[in-house]
DRENDO-1510 file (C-alpha; in Angstrom, 1 decimal, always signed):
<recs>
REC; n; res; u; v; w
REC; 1; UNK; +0.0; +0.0; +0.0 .
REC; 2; UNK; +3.2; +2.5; +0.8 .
REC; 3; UNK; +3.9; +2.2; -2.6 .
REC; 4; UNK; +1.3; +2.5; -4.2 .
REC; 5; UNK; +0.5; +5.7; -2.7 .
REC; 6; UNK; +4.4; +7.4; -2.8 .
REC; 7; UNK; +3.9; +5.8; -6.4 .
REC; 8; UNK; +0.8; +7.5; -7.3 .
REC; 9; UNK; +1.8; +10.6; -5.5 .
REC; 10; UNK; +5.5; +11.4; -6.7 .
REC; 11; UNK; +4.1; +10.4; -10.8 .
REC; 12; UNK; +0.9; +13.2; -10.1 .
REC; 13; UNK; +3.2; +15.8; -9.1 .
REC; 14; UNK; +5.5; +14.9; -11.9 .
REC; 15; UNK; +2.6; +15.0; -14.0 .
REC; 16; UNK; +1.1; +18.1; -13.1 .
REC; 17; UNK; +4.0; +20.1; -12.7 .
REC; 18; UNK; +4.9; +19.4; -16.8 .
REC; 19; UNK; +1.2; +20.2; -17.3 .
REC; 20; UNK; +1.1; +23.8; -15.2 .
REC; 21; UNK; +4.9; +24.9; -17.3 .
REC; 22; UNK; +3.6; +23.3; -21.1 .
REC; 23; UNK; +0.2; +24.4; -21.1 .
REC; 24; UNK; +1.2; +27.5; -19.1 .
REC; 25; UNK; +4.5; +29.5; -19.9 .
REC; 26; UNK; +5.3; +27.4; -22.6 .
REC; 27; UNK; +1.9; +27.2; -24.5 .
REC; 28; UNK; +2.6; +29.9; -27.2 .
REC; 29; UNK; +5.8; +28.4; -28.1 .
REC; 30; UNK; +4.1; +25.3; -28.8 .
REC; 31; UNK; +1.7; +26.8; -31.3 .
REC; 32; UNK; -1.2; +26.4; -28.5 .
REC; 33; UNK; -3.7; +29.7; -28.9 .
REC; 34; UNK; -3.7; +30.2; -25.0 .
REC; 35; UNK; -1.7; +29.8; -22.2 .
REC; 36; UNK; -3.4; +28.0; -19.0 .
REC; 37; UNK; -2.9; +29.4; -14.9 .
REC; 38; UNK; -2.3; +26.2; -13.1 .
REC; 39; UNK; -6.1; +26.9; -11.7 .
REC; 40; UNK; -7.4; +26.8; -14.9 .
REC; 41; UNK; -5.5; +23.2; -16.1 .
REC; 42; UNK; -7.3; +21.7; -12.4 .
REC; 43; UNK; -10.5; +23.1; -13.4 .
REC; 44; UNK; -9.9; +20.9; -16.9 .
REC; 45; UNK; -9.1; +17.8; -15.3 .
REC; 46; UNK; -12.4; +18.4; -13.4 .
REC; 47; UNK; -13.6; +19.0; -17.0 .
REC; 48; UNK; -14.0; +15.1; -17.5 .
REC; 49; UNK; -16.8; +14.8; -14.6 .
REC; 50; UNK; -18.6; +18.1; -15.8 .
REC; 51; UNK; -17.3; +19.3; -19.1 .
REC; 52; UNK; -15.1; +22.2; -19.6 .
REC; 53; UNK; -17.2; +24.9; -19.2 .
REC; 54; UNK; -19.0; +24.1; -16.4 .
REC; 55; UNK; -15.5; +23.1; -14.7 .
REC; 56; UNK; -14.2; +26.6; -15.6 .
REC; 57; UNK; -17.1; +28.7; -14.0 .
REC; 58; UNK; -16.9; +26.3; -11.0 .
REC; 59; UNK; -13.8; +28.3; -9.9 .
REC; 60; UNK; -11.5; +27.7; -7.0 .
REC; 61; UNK; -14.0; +24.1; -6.1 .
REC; 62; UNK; -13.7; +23.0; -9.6 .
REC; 63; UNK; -9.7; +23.4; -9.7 .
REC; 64; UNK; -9.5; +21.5; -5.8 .
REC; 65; UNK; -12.0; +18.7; -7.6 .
REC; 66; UNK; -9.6; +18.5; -10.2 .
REC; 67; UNK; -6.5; +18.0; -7.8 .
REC; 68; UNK; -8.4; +15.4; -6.2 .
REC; 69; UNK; -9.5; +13.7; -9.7 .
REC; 70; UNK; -5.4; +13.8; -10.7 .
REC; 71; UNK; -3.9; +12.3; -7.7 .
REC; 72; UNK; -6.8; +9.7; -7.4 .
REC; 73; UNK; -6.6; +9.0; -10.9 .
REC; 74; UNK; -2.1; +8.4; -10.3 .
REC; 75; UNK; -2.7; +6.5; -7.4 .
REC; 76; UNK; -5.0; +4.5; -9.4 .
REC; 77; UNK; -2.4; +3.7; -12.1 .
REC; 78; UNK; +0.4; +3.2; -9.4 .
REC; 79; UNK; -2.6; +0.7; -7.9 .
REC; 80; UNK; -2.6; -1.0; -10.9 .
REC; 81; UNK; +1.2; -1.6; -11.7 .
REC; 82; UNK; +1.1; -3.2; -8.3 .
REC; 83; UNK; -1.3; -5.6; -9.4 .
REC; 84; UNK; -0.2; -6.2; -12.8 .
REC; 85; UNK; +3.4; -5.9; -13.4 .
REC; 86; UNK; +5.5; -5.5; -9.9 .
REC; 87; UNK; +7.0; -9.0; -9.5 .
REC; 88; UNK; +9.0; -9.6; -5.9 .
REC; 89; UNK; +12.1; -10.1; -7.5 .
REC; 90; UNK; +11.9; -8.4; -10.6 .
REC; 91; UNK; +14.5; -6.7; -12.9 .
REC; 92; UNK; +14.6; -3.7; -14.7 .
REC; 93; UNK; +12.1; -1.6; -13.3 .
REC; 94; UNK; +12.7; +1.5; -15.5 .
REC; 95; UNK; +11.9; -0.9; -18.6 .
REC; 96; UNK; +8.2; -2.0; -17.1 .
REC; 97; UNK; +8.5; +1.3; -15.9 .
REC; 98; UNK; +8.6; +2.5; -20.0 .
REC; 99; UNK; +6.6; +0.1; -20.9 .
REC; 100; UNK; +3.5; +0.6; -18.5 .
REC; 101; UNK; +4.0; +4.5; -19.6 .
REC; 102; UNK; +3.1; +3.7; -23.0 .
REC; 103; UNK; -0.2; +1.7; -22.0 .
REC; 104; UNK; -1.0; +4.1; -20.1 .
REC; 105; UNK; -0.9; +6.9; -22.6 .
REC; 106; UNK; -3.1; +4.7; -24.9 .
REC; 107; UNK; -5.5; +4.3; -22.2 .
REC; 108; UNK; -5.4; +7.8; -21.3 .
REC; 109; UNK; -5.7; +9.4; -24.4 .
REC; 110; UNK; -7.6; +6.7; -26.7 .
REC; 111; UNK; -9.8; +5.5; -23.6 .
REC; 112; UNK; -10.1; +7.9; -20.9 .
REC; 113; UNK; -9.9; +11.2; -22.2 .
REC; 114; UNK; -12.2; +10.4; -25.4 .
REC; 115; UNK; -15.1; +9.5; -23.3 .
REC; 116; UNK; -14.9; +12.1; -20.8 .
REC; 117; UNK; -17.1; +14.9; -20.4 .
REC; 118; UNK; -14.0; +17.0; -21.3 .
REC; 119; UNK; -14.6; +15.6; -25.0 .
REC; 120; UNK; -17.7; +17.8; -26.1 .
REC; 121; UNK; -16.7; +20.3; -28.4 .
REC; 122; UNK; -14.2; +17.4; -29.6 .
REC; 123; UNK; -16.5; +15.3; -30.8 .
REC; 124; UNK; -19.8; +15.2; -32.9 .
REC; 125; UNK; -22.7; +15.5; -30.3 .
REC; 126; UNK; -24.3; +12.1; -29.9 .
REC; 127; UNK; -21.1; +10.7; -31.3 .
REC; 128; UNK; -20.9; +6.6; -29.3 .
REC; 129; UNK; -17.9; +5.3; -27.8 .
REC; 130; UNK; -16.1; +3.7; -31.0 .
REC; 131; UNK; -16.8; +6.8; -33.1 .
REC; 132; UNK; -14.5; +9.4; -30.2 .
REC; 133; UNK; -12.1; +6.9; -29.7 .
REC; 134; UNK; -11.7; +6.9; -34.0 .
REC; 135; UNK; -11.9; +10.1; -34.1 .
REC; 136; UNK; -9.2; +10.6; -31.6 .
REC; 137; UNK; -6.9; +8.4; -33.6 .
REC; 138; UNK; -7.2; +9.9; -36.6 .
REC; 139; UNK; -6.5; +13.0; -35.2 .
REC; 140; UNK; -3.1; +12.1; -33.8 .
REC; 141; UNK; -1.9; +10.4; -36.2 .
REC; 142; UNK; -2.0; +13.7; -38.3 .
REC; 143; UNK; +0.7; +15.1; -35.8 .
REC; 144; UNK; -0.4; +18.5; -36.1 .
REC; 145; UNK; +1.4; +19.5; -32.9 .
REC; 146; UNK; +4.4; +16.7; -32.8 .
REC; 147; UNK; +5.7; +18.3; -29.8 .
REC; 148; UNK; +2.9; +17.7; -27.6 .
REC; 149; UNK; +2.4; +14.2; -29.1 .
REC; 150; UNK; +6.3; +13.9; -28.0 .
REC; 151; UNK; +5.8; +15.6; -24.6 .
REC; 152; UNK; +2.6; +13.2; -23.8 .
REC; 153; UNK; +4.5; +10.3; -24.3 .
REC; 154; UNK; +7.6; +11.3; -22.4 .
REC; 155; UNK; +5.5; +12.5; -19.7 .
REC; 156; UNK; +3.4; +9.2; -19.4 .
REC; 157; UNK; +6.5; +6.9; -19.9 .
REC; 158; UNK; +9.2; +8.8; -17.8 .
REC; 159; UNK; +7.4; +11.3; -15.5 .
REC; 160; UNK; +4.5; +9.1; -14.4 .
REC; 161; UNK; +5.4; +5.2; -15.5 .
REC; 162; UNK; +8.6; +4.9; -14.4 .
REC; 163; UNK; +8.5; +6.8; -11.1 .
REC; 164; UNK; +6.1; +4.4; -10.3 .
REC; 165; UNK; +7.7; +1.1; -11.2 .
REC; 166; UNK; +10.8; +2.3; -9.6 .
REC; 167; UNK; +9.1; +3.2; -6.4 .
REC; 168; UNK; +7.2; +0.2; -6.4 .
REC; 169; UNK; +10.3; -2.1; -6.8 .
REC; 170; UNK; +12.3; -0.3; -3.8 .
REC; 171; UNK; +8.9; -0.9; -1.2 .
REC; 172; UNK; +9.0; -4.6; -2.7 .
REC; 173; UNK; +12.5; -5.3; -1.7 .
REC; 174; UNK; +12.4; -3.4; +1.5 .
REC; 175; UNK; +9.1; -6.1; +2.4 .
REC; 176; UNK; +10.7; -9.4; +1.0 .
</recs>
């Protein structure tokens, strides 16, 4: 359970910080129209319960929901690694580490994010669950912002993934 939750909580804080400098100082640089206050990117991940707008005029609430939302959601996938992939005894940790990264930006962003309320405006209004999740596809693959495509990965391989497998394989060998 200590790792899981360290786990969870040192790959959220990774994870949020890139999010508060990329979609904040560094948004204009990346061709993004507007930059984001770290307020504003918590009110968004609140954005999949409610939907963006209604996440943006819930104000200082909305951005503490989404905090909540973030960490619950990293202790989730630190949860999961535990289950799934952390071995006693098992090598290479920054490897599964890589590799659970990349699963979980496919879930994230081909799952999770298409069939959020944080979708509508995304997606064609009545649009089911196989038509976002196409959608989103084709829209990456068209790397209109390779950057961010870039960024996504490395933060869900290295900033999230890893901290979590390597975390998770130091608690293992301290209870073995």
């Amino acid at each position: 359970m200590k790792a899981i939750l360290i786990g969870g909580l040192i790959a959220g804080v990774l994870d949020i910080l890139y999010a508060f400098v990329v979609y904040g100082p560094l948004a204009p640089s990346l061709g993004l129209a507007n930059s984001s206050t770290p307020i504003e990117i918590l009110q968004s991940v609140y954005g999949g319960w409610v939907g963006r707008d209604a996440a943006h005029a819930g104000g200082m609430t909305a951005a503490i929901l989404g905090a909540c939302t973030h960490f619950g959601i990293a202790i989730v996938m630190a949860a999961v690694y535990a289950a799934v992939f952390a071995r006693p005894g098992a090598s290479n940790p920054i490897l599964w580490g890589v590799i659970y990264g990349l699963i979980l930006f496919v879930v994230m962003n081909y799952v999770v994010v298409p069939l959020s309320a944080a979708a509508d405006g995304h997606f064609t209004n009545g649009a089911d669950a196989v038509e976002r999740i196409q959608q989103t596809v084709g829209r990456t693959l068209q790397f209109k912002r390779p950057l961010l495509l870039a960024g996504t990965v490395f933060t869900h391989t290295v900033l999230v993934g890893v901290p979590i497998a390597l975390v998770s394989a130091r608690f293992g060998r301290q209870q073995d």
